[in-house]
C-alpha positions in Angstrom: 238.3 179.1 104.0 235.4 178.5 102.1 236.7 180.5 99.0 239.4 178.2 99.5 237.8 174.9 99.1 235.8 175.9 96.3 239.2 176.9 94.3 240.1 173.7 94.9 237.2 172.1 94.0 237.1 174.0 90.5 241.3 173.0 90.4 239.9 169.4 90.7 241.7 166.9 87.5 238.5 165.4 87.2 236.7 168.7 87.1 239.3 170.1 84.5 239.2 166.7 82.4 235.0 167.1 82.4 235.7 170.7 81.3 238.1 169.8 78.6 235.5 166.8 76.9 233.2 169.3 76.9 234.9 172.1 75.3 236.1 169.5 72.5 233.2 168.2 71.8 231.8 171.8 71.4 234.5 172.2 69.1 234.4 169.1 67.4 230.5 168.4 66.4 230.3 171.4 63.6 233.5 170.1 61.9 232.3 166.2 62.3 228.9 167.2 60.4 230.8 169.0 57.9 232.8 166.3 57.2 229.9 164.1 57.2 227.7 166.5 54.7 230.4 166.5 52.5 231.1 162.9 52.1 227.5 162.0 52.0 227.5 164.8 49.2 230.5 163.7 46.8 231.6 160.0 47.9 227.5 159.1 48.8 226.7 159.6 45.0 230.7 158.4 43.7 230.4 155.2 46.1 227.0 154.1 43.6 229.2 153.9 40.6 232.2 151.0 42.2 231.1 147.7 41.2 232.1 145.0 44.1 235.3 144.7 42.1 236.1 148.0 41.5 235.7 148.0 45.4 238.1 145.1 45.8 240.6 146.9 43.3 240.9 149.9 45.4 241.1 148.3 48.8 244.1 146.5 47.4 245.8 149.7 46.3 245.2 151.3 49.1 247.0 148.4 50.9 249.9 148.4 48.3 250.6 152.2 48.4 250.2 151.8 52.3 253.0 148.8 52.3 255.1 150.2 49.5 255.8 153.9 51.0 256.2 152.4 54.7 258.7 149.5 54.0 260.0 150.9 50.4 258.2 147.8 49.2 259.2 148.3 45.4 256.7 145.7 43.9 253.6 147.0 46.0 254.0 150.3 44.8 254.1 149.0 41.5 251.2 147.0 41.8 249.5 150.1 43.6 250.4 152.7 40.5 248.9 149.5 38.2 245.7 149.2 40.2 245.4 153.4 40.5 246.0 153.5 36.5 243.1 150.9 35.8 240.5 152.9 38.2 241.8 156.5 36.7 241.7 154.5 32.8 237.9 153.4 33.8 236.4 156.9 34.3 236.1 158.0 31.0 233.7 154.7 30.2 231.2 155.9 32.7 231.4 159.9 32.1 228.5 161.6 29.8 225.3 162.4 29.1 222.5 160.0 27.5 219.1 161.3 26.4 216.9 158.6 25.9 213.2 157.8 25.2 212.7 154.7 26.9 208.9 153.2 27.1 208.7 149.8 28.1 205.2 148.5 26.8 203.6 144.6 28.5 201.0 143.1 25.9 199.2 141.7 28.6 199.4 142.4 32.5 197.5 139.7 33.3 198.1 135.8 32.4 197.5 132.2 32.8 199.9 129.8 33.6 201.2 128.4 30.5 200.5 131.5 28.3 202.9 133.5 26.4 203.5 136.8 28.3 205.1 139.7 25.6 206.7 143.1 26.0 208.9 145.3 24.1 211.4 147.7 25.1 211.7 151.1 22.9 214.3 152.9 22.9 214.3 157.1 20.7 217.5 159.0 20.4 216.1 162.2 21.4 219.3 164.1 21.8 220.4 166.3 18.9 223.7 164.2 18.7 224.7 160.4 17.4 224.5 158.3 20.6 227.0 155.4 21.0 226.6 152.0 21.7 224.8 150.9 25.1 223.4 148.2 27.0 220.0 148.4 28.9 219.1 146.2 31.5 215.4 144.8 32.4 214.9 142.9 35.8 212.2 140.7 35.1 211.4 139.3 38.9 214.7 137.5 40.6 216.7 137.7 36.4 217.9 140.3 34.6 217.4 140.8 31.0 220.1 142.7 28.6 219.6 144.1 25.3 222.6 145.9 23.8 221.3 149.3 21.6 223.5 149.9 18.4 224.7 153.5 17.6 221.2 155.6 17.0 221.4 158.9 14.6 218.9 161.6 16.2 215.6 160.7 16.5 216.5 157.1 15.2 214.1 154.3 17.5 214.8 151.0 18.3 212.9 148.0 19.2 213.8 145.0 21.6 210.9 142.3 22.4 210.9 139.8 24.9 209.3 136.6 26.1 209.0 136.4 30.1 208.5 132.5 30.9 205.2 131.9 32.9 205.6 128.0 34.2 204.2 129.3 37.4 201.9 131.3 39.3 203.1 134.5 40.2 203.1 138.2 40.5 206.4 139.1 38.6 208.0 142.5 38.2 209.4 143.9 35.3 211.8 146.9 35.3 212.5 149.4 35.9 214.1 149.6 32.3 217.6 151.6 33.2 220.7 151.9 31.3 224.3 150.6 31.9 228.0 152.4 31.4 230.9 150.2 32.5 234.6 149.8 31.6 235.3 146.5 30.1 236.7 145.3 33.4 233.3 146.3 35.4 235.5 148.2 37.9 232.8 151.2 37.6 229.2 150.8 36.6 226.5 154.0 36.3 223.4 153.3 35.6 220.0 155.1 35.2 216.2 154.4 35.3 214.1 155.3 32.7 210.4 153.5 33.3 208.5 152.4 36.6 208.4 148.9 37.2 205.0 146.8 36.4 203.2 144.2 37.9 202.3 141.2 35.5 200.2 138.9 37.1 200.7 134.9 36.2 196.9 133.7 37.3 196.2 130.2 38.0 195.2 128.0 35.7 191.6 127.2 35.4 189.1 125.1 33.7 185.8 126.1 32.4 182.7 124.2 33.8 179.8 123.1 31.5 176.5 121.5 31.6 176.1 119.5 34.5 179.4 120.6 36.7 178.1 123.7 36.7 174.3 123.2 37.1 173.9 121.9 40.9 175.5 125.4 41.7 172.6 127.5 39.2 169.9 128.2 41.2 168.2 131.3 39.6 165.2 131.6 42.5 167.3 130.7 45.4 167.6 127.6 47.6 164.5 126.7 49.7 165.5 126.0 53.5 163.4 124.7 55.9 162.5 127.8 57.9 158.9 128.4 56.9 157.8 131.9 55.6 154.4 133.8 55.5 155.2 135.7 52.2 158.1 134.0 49.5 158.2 132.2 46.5 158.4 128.5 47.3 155.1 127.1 48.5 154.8 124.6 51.1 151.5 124.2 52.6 148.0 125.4 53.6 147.8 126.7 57.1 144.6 127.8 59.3 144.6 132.0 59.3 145.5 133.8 62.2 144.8 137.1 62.0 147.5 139.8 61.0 148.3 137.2 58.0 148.3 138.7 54.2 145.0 138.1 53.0 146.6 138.6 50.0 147.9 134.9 51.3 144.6 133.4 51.3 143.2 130.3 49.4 139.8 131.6 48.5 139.1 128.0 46.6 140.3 126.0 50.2 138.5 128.1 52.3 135.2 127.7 50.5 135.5 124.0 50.3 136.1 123.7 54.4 134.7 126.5 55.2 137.3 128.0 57.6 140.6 130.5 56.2 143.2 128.8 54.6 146.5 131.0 53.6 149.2 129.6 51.9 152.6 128.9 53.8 155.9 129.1 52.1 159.5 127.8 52.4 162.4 130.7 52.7 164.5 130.7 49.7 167.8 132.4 50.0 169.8 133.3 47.3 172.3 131.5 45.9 175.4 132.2 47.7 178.7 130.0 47.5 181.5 130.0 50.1 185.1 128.8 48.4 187.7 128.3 51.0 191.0 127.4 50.0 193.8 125.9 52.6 196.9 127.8 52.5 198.3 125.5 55.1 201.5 123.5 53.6 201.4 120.6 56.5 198.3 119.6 54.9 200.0 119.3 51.0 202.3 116.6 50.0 203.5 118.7 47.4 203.4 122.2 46.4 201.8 121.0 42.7 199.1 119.8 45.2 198.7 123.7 46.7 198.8 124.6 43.2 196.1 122.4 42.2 193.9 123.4 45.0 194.0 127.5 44.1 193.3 126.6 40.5 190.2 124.4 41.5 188.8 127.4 43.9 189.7 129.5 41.1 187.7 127.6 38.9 184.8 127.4 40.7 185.1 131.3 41.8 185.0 132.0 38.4 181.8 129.9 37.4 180.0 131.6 40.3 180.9 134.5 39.1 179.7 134.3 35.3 176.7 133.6 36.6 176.2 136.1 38.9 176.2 134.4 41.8 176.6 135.9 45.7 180.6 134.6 46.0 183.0 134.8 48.9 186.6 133.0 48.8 188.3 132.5 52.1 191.8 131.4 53.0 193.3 131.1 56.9 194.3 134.8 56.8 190.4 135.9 55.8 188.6 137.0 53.0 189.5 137.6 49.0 188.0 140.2 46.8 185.4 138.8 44.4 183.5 141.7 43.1 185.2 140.7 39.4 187.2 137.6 38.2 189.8 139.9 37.7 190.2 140.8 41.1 189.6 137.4 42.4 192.5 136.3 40.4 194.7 139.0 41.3 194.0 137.9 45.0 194.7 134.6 44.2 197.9 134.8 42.5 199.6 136.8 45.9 198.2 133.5 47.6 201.5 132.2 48.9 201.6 128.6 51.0 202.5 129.3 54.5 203.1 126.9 57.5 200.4 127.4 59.7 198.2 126.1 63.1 194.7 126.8 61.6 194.1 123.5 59.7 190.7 123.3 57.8 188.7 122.6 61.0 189.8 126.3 61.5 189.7 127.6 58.0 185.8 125.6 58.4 185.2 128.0 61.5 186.4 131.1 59.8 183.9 130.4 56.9 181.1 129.8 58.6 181.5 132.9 61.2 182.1 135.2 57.5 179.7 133.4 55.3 176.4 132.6 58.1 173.9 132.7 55.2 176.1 130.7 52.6 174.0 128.0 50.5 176.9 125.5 49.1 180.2 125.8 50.6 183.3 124.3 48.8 186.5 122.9 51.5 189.2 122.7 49.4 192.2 120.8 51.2 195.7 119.0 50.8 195.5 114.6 51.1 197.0 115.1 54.5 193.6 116.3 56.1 192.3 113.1 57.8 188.3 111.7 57.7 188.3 112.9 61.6 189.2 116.5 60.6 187.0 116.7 57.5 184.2 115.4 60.1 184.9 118.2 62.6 185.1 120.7 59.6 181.5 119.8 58.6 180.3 120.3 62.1 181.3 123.4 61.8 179.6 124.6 59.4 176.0 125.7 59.8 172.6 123.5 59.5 171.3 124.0 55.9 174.5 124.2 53.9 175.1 122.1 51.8 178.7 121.5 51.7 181.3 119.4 50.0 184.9 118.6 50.5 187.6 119.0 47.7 190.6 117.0 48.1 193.8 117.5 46.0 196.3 115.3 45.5 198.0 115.1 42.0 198.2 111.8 40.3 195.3 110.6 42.5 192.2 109.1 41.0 188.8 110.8 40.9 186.7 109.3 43.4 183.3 110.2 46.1 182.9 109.5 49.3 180.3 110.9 52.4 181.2 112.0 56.0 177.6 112.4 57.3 176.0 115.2 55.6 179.6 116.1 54.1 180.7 115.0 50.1 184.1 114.0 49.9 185.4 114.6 46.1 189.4 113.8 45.4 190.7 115.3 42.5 194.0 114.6 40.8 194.3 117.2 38.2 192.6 120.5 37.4 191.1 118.4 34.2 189.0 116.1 36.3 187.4 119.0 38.2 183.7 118.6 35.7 183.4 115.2 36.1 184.0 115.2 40.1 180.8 117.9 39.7 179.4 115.9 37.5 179.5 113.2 40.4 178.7 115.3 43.0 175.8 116.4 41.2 174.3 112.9 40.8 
């Protein structure tokens, strides 16, 4: 009995069907992944030369031939034999060999807005044949440049130069330089690479600050604070001596006249250190020339502070920008990219003062739509002893100054204005 039941457990359909899935599928995995390598290896590379229409073309004769030889459709198997004669009559265009030297040469990586940005594109026959007519393309950012080479003898070069417009700021890519073989009907494209793709950096514009726009921010022995020192530079006043002091410290001419030790007490300097942060925040911009406006004037100042040499850190919502060279700063500022965001300045004001503690002049620069109240909770942020001033940018506005408590307002309506709202902030 028992041998019995299990027979008829093993004779079980469901137990045969179980069996016979698994036994397929045994059967069937090694010739799926062959199939599988194989098309990955000939119609992977093959499906990189159809254009979209060349795609649309063949889905159509596939349908024709399909209608035609089921229904003896006469006309769509016309119309498939005309649409398999086209894709068999582009082939030829795309089949060959090119040899070329390609080096694709930028004048300039780096730019200002407004500046003319130049490259050239050379092209060396360096196959020992004639090589026909071609086209090359260039993506310059979201466009597409074409420059068609003529029939080059061996060793023959040819030139191309372009212009890449630089209205705005922005990091744009150009290349990868590759060439282009199509049939006239762009049913199949093949194309090639031939350089790496470069990085040209459209900075912001800036203007330079002179004399008095630049001098309440030149401080070559530091800013005194009101902490009082036993050793600096800044004298303050004459104190009775209490031992341990530097007699180094003491004022032999005082003491003899009172009769008692007098040392000298001092005020702590601190070196000149500037703290730029920029708002990023687009609810706080009317425009997005206003968001321009405000990374040119952070720029500007950045780069004042850093001809002359002074401690510099630039700050945005998402944290800290590299300013060990103008270059860098620059390059920093030109990813800067206006995002909607919930810190507002209060919180950009916060972030600044918990990454720049020992910061002598900070500079706010904000959109028009911060209001008085959050420019007033922004200075309270920011720590005793710095002095700190508010840049507001709005374009077409008129220069003007106003105070918040300790805090100088300065609006600003175009990059232009930026010495003489100094100018006024240093009165």
């Amino acid at each position: 009995m028992p041998s019995n039941t299990a027979d008829k457990r093993r004779l079980h359909p469901a137990s045969l069907w179980s069996e016979a899935v698994s036994v397929t599928r045994m059967v069937a995995e090694p010739a799926t992944s062959t199939v599988r390598r194989w098309s990955g290896r000939w119609l992977g590379p093959a499906s990189t030369f159809v254009s979209p229409i060349g795609w649309l073309l063949l889905a159509a004769v596939v349908l024709f031939w399909t209608l035609g030889l089921a229904f003896d459709w006469v006309e769509a198997v016309v119309a498939a034999l005309v649409g398999t004669l086209m894709l068999v009559l582009a082939i030829p265009f795309i089949v060959g060999r090119s040899i070329y030297g390609v080096e694709l040469d930028l004048a300039r990586t780096r730019v200002a807005v407004g500046d003319r940005a130049v490259g050239s594109v050379e092209v060396t026959n360096i196959a020992k044949r004639p090589m026909l007519p071609a086209a090359l393309e260039l993506p310059v950012g979201a466009a597409t440049a074409m420059f068609h080479l003529p029939r080059m003898k061996p060793g023959q070069v040819h030139e191309d130069l372009f212009t890449i417009p630089t209205a705005r700021r922005a990091v744009i890519v150009v290349g990868p330089v590759r060439s282009v073989r199509e049939d006239p009907l762009n049913l199949l494209r093949r194309q090639m690479e031939w350089t790496e793709p470069e990085d040209l950096f459209v900075h912001p514009a800036t203007t330079a600050l002179v004399g008095s726009a630049s001098g309440f921010i030149r401080d070559l022995e530091g800013l005194p604070t009101r902490e009082l020192s036993n050793s600096d530079v800044s004298f303050h006043a004459l104190r009775d001596y209490v031992p341990g002091d530097d007699r180094r410290h003491i004022h032999w001419k005082t003491t003899a006249r009172t009769g008692q030790l007098m040392v000298r007490q001092f005020e702590e300097t601190r070196r000149a250190h500037l703290a730029i942060a920029v708002s990023i925040n687009t609810d706080e911009y009317d425009a997005d020339d206003d968001l321009e406006l405000a990374i040119s004037v952070g720029a500007s100042i950045g780069l004042q502070a850093i001809r002359e040499e002074r401690n510099l850190s630039v700050l945005t919502q998402f944290g800290p920008l590299r300013t060990e060279t103008g270059k860098n700063m620059l390059d920093d500022m030109t990813r800067l990219t206006g995002t909607r965001l919930r810190k507002n300045a209060v919180d950009l004001a916060r972030i600044t003062a918990d990454a720049v503690p020992n910061a002598s002049v900070a500079f706010l620069v904000v959109g028009a739509g911060v209001s008085a109240t959050q420019l007033r909770s922004a200075a309270a942020a920011i720590p005793a002893g710095i002095r700190c001033f508010a840049i507001r940018c709005h374009t077409g506005a008129s220069v003007s100054r106003a105070s918040i408590g300790d805090l100088t307002v300065l609006t600003i309506g175009q990059l232009s204005e930026l010495g003489l709202v100094l100018q006024r902030a240093a009165a």
